[in-house]
N, C-alpha and C positions, 0 to 999 in steps of 0.2 A: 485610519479607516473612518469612514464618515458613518452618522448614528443608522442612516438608510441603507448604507451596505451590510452594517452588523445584524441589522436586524431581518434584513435580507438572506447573510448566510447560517442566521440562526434556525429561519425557518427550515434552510436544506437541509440542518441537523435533524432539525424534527421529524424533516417529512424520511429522510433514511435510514437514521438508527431509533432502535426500541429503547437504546441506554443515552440518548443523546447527548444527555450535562457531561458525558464522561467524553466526548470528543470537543466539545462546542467549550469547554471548559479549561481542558489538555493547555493552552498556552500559558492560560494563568495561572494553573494551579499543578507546574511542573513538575514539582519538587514532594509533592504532598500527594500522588495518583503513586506514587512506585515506581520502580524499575520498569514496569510492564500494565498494562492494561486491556480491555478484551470489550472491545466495539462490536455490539449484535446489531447487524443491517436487518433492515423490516422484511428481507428478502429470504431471511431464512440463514444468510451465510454469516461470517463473524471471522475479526481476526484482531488477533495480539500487537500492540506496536508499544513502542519506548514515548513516552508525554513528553520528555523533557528533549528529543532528538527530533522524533518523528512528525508535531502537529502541523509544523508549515507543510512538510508533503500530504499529509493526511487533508488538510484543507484547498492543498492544488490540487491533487487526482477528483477528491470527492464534492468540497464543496462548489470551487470554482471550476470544475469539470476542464482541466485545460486540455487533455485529450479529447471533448468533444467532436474536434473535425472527424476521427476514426467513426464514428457510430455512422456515419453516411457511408460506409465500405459496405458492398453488397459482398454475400455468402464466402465468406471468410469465416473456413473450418480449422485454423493453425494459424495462433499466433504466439511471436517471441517477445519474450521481455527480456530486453539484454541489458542490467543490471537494472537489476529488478528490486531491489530493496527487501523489505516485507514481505510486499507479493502486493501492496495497494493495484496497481496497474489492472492485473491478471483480476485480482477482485471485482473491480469495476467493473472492466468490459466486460467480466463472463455476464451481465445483464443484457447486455445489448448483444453477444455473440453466446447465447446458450449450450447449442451444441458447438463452439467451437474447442479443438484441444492447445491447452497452454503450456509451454517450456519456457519457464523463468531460469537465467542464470544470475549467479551473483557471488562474485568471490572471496568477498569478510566474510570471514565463520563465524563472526557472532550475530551479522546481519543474515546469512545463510538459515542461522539454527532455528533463526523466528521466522524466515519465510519460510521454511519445510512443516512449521508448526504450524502456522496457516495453512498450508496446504493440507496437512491433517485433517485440520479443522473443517474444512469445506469438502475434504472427499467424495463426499455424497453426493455433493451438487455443483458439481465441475470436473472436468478433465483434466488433469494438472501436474505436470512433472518438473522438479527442480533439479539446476545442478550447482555444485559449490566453487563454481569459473566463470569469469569473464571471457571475453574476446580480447584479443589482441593483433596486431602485425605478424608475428610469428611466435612460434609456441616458446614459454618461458614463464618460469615461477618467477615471483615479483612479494614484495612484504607489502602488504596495504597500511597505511597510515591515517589511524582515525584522530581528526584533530579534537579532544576536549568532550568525545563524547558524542559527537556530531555525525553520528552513521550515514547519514545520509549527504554526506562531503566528505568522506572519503576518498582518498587519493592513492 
């Protein structure tokens, strides 16, 4: 990454979370934040992710906003997040879709357990239901496969 991007996606830490070294940080200091960590957005809402699994998604939902095209969807009160990770997705938009209501699914139960704790966490200010399934072709239990750690490639 070139020194103008970094310091480019430094400032979108800044300008979103109140704790922002602890996400703008997360890459490099994988090993030494914990199992878990707790990102307050300026917005009032906050949620838990893994530093050492989670910061490349945490930097494509938030920083590099790759969902942007959505935020041009006019009144759109229900949206799905079909494997939803965390819940980052559902966090984000509910800025841009306030009153809209969200149903995150996601089938790892250890990626599950920390997205319903987000959803805890933001109760107040969001509409938000989780379930602990994916989609499929037709209905069937399956064993998910997390490689090394990497919740968020899972297979």
């Amino acid at each position: 990454m070139n020194p103008l991007r970094k310091i480019i996606s430094l400032c979108q830490y800044i300008r979103l979370f109140k704790n922002w070294r602890v996400g703008a940080l997360a890459r490099y200091l994988k090993g030494r934040l914990g199992p878990g960590a707790i990102l307050f957005l300026r917005n009032g809402r906050q949620f838990t992710f893994r530093p050492v699994s989670d910061h490349v998604a945490l930097g494509e939902v938030f920083i590099r906003e790759c969902y942007a095209p959505i935020k041009t969807v006019k009144n759109s009160n229900l949206i799905w997040d079909v494997g939803a990770n965390v819940g980052f997705f559902a966090i984000w938009a509910a800025r841009f879709f306030p009153r809209a209501r969200f149903f995150s699914f996601e089938p790892c139960a250890s990626t599950y357990a920390l997205l319903e704790r987000n959803r805890l966490a933001n109760a107040m200010t969001m509409q938000w239901k989780t379930f602990p399934f994916g989609f499929g072709v037709r209905d069937e239990y399956r064993e998910a496969r997390v490689p090394g750690g990497m919740f968020g490639e899972a297979s």
